[in-house]
Each structure stands twice: as structure tokens, then as C-alpha cells.
PASEBA-1860 file (N, C-alpha, C; in nm, 3 decimals):
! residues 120
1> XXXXXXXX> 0.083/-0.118/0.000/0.000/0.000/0.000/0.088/0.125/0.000 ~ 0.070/0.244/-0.084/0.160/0.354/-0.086/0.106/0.435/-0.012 ~ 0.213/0.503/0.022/0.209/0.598/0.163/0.153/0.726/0.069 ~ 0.073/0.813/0.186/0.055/0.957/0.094/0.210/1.047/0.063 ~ 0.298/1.056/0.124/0.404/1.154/0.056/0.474/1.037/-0.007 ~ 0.435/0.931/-0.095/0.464/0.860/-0.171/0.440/0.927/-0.342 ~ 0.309/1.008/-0.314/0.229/1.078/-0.422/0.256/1.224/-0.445 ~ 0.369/1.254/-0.412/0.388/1.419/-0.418/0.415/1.438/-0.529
9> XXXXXXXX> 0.414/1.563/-0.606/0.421/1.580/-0.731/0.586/1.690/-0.708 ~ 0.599/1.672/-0.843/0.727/1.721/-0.885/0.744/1.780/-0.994 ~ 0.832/1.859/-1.027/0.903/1.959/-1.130/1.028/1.994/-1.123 ~ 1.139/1.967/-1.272/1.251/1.969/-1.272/1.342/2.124/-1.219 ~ 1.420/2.124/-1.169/1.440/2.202/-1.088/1.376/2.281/-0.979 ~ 1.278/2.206/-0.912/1.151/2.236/-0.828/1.273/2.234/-0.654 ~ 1.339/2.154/-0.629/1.439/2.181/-0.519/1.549/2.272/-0.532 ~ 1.603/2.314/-0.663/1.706/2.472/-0.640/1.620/2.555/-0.650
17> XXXXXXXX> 1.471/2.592/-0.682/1.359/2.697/-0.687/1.326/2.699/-0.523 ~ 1.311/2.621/-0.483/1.261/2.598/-0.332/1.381/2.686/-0.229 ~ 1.513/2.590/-0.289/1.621/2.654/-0.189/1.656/2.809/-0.209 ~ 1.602/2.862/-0.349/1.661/2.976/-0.347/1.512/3.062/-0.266 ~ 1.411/3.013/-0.289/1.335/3.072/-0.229/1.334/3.101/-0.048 ~ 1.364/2.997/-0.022/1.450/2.953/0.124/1.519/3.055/0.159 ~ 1.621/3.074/0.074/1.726/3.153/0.078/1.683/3.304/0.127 ~ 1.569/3.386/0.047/1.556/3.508/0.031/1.459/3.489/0.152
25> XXXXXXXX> 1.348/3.367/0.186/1.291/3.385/0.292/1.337/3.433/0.441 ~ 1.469/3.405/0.423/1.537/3.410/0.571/1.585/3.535/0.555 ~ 1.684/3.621/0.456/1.675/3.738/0.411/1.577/3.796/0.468 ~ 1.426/3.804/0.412/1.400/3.903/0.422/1.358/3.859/0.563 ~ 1.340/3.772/0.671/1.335/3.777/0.848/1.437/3.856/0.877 ~ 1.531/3.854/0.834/1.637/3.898/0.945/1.652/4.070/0.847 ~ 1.578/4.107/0.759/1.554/4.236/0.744/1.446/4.302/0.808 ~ 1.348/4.192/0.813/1.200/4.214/0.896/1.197/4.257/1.099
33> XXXXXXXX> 1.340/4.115/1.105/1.403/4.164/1.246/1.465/4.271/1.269 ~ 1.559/4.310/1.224/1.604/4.433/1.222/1.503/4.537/1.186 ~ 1.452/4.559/1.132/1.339/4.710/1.114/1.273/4.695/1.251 ~ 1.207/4.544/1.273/1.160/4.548/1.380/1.211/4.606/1.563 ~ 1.376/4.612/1.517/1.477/4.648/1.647/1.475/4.766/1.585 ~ 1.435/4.834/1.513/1.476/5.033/1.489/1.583/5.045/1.381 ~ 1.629/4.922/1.298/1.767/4.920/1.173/1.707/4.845/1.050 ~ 1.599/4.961/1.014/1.550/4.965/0.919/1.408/5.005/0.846
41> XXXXXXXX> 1.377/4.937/0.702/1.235/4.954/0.681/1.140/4.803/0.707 ~ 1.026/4.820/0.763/0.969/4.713/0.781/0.889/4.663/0.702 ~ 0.809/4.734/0.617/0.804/4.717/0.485/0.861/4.591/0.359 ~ 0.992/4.677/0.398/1.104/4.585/0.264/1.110/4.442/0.309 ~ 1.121/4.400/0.477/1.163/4.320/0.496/1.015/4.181/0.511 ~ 0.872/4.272/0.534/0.777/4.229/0.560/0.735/4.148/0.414 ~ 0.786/4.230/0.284/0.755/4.212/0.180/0.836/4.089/0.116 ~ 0.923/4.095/0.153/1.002/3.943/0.142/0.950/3.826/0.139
49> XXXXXXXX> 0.949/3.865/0.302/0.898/3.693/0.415/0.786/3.710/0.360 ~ 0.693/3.776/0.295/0.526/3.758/0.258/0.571/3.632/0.128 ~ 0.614/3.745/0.006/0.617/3.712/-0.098/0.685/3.506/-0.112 ~ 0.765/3.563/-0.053/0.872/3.401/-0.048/0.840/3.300/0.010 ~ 0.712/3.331/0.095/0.625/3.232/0.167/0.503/3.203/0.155 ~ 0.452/3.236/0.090/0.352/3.236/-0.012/0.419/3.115/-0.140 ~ 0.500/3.200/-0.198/0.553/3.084/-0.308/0.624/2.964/-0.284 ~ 0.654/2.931/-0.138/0.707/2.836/-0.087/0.556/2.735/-0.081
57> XXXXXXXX> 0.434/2.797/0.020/0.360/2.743/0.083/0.271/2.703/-0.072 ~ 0.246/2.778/-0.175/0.158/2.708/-0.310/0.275/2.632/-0.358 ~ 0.375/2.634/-0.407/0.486/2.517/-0.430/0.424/2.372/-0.319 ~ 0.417/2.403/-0.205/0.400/2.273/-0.153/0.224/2.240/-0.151 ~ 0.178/2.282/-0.167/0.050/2.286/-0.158/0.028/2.190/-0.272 ~ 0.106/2.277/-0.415/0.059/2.182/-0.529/0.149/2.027/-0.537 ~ 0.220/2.034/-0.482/0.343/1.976/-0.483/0.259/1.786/-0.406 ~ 0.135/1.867/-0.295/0.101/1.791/-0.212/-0.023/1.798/-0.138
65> XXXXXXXX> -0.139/1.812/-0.193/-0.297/1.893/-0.173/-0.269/1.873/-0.009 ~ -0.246/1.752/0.043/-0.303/1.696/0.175/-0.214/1.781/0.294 ~ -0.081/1.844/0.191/-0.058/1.966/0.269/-0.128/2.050/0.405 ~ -0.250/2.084/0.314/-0.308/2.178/0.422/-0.385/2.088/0.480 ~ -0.404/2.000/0.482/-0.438/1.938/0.632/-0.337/1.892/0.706 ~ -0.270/1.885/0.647/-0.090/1.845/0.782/-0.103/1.942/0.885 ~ -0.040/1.912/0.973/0.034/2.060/1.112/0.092/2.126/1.017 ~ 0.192/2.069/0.960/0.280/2.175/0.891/0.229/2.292/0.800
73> XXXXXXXX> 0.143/2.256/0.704/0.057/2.332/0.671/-0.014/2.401/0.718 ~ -0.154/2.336/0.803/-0.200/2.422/0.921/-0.143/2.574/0.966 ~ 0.004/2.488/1.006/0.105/2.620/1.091/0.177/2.688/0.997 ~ 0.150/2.707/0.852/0.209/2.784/0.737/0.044/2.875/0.755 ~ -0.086/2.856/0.796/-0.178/2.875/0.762/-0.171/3.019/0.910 ~ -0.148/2.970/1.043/-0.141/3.025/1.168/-0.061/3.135/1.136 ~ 0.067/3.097/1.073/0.142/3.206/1.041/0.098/3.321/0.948 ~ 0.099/3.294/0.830/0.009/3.430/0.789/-0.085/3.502/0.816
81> XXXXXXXX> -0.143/3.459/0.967/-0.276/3.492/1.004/-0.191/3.609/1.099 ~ -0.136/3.528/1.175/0.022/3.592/1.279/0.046/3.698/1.204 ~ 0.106/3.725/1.067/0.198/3.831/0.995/0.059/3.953/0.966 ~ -0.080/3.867/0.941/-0.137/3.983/0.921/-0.200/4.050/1.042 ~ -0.218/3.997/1.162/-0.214/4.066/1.304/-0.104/4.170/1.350 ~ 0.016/4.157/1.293/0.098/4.218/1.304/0.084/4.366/1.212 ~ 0.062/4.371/1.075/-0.015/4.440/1.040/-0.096/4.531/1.065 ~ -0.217/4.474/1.185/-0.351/4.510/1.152/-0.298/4.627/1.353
89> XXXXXXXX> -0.251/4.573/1.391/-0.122/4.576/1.531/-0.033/4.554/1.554 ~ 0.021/4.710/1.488/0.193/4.730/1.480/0.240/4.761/1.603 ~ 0.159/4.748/1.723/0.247/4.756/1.847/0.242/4.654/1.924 ~ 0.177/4.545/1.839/0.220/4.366/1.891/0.338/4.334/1.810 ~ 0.365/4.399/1.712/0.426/4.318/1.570/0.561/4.267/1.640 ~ 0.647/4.316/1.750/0.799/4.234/1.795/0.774/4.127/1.866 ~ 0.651/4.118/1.937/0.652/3.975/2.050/0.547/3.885/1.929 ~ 0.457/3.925/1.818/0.424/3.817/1.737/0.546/3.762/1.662
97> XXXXXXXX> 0.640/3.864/1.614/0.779/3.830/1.477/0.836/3.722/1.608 ~ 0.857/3.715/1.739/0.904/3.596/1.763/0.818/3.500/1.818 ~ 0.668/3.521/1.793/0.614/3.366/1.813/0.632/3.321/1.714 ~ 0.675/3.413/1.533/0.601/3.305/1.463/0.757/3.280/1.433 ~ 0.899/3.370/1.487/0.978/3.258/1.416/1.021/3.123/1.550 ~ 0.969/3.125/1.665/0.928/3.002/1.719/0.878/2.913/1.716 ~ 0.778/2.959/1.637/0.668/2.844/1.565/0.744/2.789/1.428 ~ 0.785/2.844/1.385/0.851/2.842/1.201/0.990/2.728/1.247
105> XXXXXXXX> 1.080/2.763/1.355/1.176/2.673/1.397/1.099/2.524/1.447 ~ 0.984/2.537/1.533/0.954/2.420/1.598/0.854/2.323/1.456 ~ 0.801/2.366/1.378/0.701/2.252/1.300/0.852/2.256/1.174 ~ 0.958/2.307/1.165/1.038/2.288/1.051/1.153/2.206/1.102 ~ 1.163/2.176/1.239/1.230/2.061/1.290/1.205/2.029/1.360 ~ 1.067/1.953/1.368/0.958/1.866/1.450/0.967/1.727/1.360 ~ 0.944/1.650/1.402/0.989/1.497/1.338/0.870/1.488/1.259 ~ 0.913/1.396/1.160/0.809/1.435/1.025/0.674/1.346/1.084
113> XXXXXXXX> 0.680/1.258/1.142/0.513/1.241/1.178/0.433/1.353/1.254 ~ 0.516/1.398/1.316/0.425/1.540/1.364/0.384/1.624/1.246 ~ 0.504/1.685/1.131/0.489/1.767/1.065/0.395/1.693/0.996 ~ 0.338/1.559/0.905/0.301/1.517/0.825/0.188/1.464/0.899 ~ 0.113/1.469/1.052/0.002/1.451/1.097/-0.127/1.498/1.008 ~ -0.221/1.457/0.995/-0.332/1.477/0.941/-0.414/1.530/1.043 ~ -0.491/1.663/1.048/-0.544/1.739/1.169/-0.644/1.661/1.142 ~ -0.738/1.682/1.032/-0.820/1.695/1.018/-0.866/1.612/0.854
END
């Protein structure tokens, strides 16, 4: 019987697209952190981590529908909810920027049956 991430879909160069996206995601946190400490625009750096996580999270989405019922997904789902609270309350926005990169560290090296749980 095949496992569900047996069925993920794929595209040639779909893992150096991922890593470079990776790449600029963390970029723009630690531009997002800094504006957030007073060394910089928050903006530039907000616009990053949006954009690059977004195209990370539909990359895996298509990559893997059952995605968004995983935790991992789910907590790609918590998080943008997080980034737009921050937003909506820019004088929560430093103690949310480190729940969600607490949250972003703990379901991205949480052992894959957690990450790959089915909520729902």
C-alpha cells in the first residue's frame, strides 16, 4: 500500500527553486528583524517573508494537496494569520515576529510524523 508523501508531485528544478526561495525567505526575516529592532524599513523586509512564503507554501501545496491538512501546513496557515495581526497591530508586531519565528523553527524541525500529521 503507498504511503501519501509517496504521491507528491514534482518539477525539474523544483528543489534549487525551493532553496533559493529559502534563501531570500530568511533574508528578508532577518531584514523584517532588524526594522523590527529600529535598523531599518519594515516594509522591505515584511515584503520578502510575505512574498517568499507564499511561493514556498503554493509550491507545496501543489506539490502535495493533503498539505493543508498536515500541522505543517495548518502552521504555514497560523502564520500568515500571525503576519497579518501584526499588520492590523503594529504595536504587537515584535513579541508576534518571535512567536512566529518560534513556531517556524519548531514545526520545521519537528519529526516528520508530527509535521506530516493529518489534523483533520
Amino acid at each position: 500500500m503507498p504511503r501519501q508523501r509517496d504521491k507528491i508531485r514534482d518539477f525539474p528544478g523544483k528543489r534549487w527553486f525551493n532553496l533559493a526561495l529559502r534563501t531570500a525567505h530568511l533574508a528578508g526575516l532577518v531584514l523584517l528583524g532588524a526594522a523590527l529592532l529600529g535598523a531599518g524599513n519594515v516594509s522591505t523586509g515584511a515584503s520578502v517573508v510575505f512574498i517568499s512564503g507564499v511561493a514556498m507554501f503554493a509550491i507545496d501545496t501543489w506539490a502535495n494537496p493533503a498539505h493543508l491538512r498536515e500541522t505543517a501546513g495548518f502552521g504555514v496557515l497560523l502564520k500568515l494569520a500571525l503576519v497579518g495581526l501584526m499588520a492590523l497591530q503594529p504595536s504587537w508586531a515584535l513579541p508576534i515576529f518571535w512567536l512566529v519565528l518560534a513556531l517556524s523553527a519548531l514545526l520545521s524541525h519537528a519529526p516528520g510524523n508530527f509535521r506530516h500529521h493529518k489534523l483533520f
